[in-house]
C-alpha positions in Angstrom: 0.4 24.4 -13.8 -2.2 22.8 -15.9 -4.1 19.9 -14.1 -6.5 17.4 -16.3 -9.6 15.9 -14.4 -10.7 12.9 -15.1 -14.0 11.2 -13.7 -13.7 7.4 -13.6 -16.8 6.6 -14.4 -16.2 8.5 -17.2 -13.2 5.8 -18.5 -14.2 3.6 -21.2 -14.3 -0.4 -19.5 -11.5 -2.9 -20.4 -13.4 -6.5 -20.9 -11.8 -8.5 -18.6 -11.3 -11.5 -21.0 -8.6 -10.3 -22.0 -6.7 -11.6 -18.4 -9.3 -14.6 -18.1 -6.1 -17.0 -19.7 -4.1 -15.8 -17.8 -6.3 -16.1 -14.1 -5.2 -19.7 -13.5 -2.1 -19.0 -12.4 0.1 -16.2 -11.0 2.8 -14.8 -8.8 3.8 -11.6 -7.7 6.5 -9.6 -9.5 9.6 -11.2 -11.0 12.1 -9.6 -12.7 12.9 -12.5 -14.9 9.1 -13.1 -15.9 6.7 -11.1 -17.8 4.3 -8.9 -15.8 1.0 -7.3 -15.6 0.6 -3.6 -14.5 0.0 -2.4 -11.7 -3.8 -1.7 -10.5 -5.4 0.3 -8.4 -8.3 -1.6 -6.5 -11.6 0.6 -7.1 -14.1 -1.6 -5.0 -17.1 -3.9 -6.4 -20.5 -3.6 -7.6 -23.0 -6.7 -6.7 -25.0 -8.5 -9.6 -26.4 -11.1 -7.3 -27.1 -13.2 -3.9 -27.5 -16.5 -3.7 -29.6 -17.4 -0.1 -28.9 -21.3 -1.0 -24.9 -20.9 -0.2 -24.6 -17.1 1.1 -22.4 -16.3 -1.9 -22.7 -13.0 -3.6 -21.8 -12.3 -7.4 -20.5 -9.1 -8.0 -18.0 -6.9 -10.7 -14.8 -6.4 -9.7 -13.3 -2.6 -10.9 -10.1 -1.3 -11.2 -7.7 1.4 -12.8 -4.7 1.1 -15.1 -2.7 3.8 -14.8 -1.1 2.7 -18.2 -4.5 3.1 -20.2 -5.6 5.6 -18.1 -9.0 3.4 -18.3 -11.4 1.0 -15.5 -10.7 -2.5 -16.0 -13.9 -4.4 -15.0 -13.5 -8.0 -13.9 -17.1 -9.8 -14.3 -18.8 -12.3 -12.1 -16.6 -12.7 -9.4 -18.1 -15.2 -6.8 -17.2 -13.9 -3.1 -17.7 -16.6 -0.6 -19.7 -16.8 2.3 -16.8 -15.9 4.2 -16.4 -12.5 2.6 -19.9 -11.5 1.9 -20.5 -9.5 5.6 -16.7 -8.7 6.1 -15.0 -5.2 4.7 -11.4 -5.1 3.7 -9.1 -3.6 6.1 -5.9 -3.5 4.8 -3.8 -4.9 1.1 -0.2 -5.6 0.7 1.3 -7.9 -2.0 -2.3 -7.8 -3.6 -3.5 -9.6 -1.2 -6.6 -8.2 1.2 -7.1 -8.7 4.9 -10.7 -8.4 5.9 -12.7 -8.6 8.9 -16.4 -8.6 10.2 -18.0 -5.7 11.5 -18.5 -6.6 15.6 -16.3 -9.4 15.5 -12.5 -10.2 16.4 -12.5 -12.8 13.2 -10.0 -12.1 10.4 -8.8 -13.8 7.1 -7.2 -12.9 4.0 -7.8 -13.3 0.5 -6.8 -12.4 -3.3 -10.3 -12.2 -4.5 -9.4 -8.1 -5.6 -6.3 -9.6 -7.3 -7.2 -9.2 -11.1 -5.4 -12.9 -11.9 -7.4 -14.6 -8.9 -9.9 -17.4 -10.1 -13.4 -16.3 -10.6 -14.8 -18.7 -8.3 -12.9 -20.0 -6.3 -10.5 -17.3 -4.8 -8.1 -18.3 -2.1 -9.4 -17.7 1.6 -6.3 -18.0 4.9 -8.4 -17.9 7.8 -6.4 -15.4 10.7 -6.0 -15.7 14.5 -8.5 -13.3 15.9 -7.7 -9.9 17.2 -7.4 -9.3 20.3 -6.4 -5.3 22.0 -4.0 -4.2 24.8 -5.2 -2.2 27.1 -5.8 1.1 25.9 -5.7 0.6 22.4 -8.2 -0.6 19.9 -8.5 -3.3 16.8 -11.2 -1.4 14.8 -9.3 1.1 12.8 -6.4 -0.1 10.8 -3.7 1.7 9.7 -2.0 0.0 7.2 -0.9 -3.8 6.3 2.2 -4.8 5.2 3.9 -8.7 5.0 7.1 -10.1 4.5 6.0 -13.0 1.5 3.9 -12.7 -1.5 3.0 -16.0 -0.7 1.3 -16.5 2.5 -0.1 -19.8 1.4 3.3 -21.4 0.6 4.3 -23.5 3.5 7.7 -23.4 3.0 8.3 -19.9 3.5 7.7 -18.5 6.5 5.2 -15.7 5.4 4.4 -12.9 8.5 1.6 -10.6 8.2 1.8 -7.5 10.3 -1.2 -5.1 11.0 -0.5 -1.3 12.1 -3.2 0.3 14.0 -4.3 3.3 14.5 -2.9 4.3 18.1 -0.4 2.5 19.7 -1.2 -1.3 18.4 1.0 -3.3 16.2 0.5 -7.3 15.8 2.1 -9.8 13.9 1.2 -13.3 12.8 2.6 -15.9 10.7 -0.4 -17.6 8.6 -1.1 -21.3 8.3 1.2 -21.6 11.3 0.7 -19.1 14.6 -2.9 -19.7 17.0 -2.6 -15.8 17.9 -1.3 -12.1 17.0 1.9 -11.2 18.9 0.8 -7.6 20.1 3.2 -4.7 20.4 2.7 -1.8 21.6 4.7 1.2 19.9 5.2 4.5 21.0 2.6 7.4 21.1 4.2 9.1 18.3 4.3 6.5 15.9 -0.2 6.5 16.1 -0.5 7.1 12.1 3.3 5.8 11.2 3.0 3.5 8.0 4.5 0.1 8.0 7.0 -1.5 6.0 8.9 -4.4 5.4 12.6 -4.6 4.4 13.3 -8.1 2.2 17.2 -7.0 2.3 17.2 -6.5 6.3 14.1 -8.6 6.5 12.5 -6.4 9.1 9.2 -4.2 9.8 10.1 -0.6 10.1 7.5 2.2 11.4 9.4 5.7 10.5 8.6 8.3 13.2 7.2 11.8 12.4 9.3 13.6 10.5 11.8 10.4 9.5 14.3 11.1 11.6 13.4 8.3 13.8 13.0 4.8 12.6 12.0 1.5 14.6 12.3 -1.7 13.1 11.6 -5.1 14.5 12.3 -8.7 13.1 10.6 -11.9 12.2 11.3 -14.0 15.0 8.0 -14.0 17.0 8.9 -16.3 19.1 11.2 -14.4 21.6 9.8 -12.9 24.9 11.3 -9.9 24.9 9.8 -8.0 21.3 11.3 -4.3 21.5 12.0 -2.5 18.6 15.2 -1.6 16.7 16.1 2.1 16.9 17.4 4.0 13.8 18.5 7.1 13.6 18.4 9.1 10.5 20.5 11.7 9.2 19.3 13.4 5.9 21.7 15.4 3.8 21.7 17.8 0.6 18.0 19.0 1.5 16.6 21.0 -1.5 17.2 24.4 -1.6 14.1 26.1 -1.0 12.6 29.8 0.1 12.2 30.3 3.5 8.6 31.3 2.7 8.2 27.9 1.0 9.7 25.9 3.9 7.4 27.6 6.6 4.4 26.6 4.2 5.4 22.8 4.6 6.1 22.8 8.1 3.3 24.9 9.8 0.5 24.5 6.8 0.4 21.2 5.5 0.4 17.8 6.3 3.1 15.5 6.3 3.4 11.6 6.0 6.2 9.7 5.9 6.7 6.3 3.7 9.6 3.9 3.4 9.9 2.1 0.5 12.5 -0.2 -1.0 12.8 -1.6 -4.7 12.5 -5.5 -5.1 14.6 -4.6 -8.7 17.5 -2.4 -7.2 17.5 -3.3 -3.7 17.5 1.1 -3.1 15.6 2.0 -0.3 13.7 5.9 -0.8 12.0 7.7 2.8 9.5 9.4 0.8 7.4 12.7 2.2 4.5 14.2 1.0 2.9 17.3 2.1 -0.3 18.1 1.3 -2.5 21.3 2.2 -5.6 21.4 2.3 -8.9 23.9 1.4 -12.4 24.2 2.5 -14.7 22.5 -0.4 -17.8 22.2 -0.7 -18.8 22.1 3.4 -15.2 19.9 2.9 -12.1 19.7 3.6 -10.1 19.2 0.2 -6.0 18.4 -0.1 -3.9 18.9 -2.9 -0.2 17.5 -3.2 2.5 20.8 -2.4 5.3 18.6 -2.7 6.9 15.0 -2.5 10.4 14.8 -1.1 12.0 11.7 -1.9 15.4 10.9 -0.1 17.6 7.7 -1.0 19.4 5.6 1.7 23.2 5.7 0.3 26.3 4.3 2.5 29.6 6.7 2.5 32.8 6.7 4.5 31.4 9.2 7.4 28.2 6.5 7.5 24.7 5.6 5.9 22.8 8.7 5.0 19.3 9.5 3.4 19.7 11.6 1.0 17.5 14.4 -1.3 17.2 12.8 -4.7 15.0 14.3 -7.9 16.0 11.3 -10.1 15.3 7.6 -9.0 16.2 6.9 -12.6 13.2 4.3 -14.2 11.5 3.6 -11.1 7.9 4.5 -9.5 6.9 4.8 -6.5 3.0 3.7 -6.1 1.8 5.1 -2.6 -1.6 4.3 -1.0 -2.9 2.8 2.3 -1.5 -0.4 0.8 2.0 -1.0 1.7 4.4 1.4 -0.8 6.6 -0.3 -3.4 8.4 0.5 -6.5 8.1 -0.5 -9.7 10.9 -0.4 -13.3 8.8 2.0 -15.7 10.3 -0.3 -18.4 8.9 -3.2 -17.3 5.3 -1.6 -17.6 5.7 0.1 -20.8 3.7 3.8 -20.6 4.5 4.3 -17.1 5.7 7.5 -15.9 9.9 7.0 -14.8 11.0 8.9 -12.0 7.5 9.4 -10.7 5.3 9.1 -8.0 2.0 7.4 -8.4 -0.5 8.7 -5.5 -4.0 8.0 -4.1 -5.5 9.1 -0.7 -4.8 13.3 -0.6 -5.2 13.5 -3.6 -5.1 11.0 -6.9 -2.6 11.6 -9.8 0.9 12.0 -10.9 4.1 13.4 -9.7 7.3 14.3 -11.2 10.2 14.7 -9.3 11.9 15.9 -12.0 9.4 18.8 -12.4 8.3 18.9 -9.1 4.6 19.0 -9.7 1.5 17.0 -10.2 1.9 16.2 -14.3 -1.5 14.5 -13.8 -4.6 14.7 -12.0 -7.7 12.2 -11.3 -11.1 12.9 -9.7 -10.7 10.9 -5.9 -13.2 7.9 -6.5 -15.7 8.0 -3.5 -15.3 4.0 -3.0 -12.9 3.0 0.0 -10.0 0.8 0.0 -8.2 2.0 -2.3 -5.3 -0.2 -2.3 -2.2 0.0 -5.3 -1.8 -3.6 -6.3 1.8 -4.2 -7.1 2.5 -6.4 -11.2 2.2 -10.4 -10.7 3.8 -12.5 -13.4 1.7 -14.0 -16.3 
């Protein structure tokens, strides 16, 4: 299998007038309205601090995996506000961030591509507070149940997966404190979801076969989870040598993800091995295996699929969605788009990585999902 590297630094820069009419206003992806593409958040570089207010001026970056190119937005202010915290987490292209030391949290769209230049949206957070024996300093992943978390009429909750045994929920603009749950051991590095058809949070358990849901009413005392059990069917037919490689060499994470277009919901798994490099440790994709929740007669199955038709599946530390290749003309169909082991392009048809990217050594490296022009 060929691979093709590409540096990103190497990619010629998109001006970013070319979005600047479009910045005023925007939503997240609607079938009925035109769309952007989706973009893969690739971190800032400053250009300036101002001591008089605290703001910082800096160039936004990201990559198009339509053109294959960076797409620098200019002068973006950051406020005060943002200007000592990190990002933690992304979902719906929107960032959660927090300040190193402190329990304080807000989010904000200022890494959205369509956010104003400067004046980007801010939703101060309830602060974060641990259970015993657990910790609030490493995230896992983000995930919400609105696009719109500063629309007051709907009721938006944002939900933030530790790593450990932590999750919390909130509902912005409206809740004084996170509503801490504590998961089971085994669920430590699960990633979060959020079902808008059963309009519930789901942490799959190693190996999918497992998966705990809970929903959006926060205000009931007793908060235990929904168990799931899974029962896969027509696993690909593979050589026994190739199935002990998965299971005792690589590593293995398991993401849910459901298609605002089609209302399909895939458990998607991805092994990776890796290889010393370079004093190192370097991964490389082995396989995806992408299974598709269908309901029969004997029950609801998840079942082994190569062909999700014109969808993609965009996978990062941001929460996974899909997107119609069609509606982003010069995407891949059928595909997965993947950043964290690894950064490229796999076919399910083919089974292999049909593209490859050097890993940019920025972090947060969120996929964006398309907002409506």
């Amino acid at each position: 299998m060929s691979r093709f590297f590409f540096g990103l630094a190497k990619l010629s820069p998109v001006s970013s007038d070319v979005l600047a009419h479009k910045r005023r206003s925007f939503r997240l992806f609607s079938s009925s309205l035109a769309t952007t593409t989706p973009y893969l958040s690739l971190g800032d570089t400053l250009k300036k601090h101002s001591p008089d207010d605290g703001t910082e001026t800096r160039d936004v970056v990201f990559f198009d995996p339509v053109k294959e190119e960076r797409l620098i937005i200019t002068d973006k202010t950051f406020p005060q506000e943002l200007v000592h915290s990190r990002q933690i987490g992304s979902s719906h292209g929107w960032g959660i961030f927090s300040r190193d030391g402190e329990r304080s949290v807000c989010m904000s769209n200022v890494y959205h591509p369509l956010s104003p230049k400067s004046n980007p949206e801010i939703i101060p957070l309830p602060s974060l507070t641990a259970l015993p024996d657990n910790q609030t300093g490493v995230v896992w992943n983000v995930a919400m149940s609105s696009s719109s978390p500063s629309d007051d009429d709907e009721d938006c909750v944002v939900a933030i997966k530790f790593l450990g045994n932590q999750l919390s929920l909130c509902r912005p603009n409206r809740d004084l404190r996170w509503t801490n749950v504590e998961t089971l051991g085994m669920l430590e590095t699960s990633n979060l979801m959020y079902s808008k058809r059963d309009q519930r949070f789901y942490l799959p358990a190693p190996g999918g076969n497992e998966l705990y849901s809970w929903d959006l009413n926060l205000d009931k005392k007793n908060f235990s989870p929904e168990l799931h059990q899974v029962v896969f069917r027509d696993l690909p037919e593979l050589a026994e040598s190739e199935w002990g490689l998965l299971d005792m060499v690589c590593s293995r994470t398991e993401h849910l993800v459901e298609s605002a277009s089609t209302g399909e919901c895939f458990l998607v798994k991805c092994y990776a091995q890796g290889y010393p490099w370079s004093e190192k440790f370097k991964y490389m994709i082995r396989r995806f295996m992408v299974f598709r929740e269908e309901e029969t007669t004997q029950g609801r199955y998840m079942c082994y699929t190569e062909d999700i038709g014109d969808l993609c599946i965009f996978l990062s530390k941001s929460e996974a969605f899909c997107v119609q290749a069609t509606s982003c003309p010069g995407l891949q169909p059928n595909s997965i788009y993947f950043i964290g082991k690894g950064f490229g392009i796999y076919s399910l048809a083919d089974n292999k990585t049909i593209r490859s990217f050097k890993v940019p050594s920025s972090s947060g490296l969120y996929w964006l999902p398309p907002s409506c022009i």
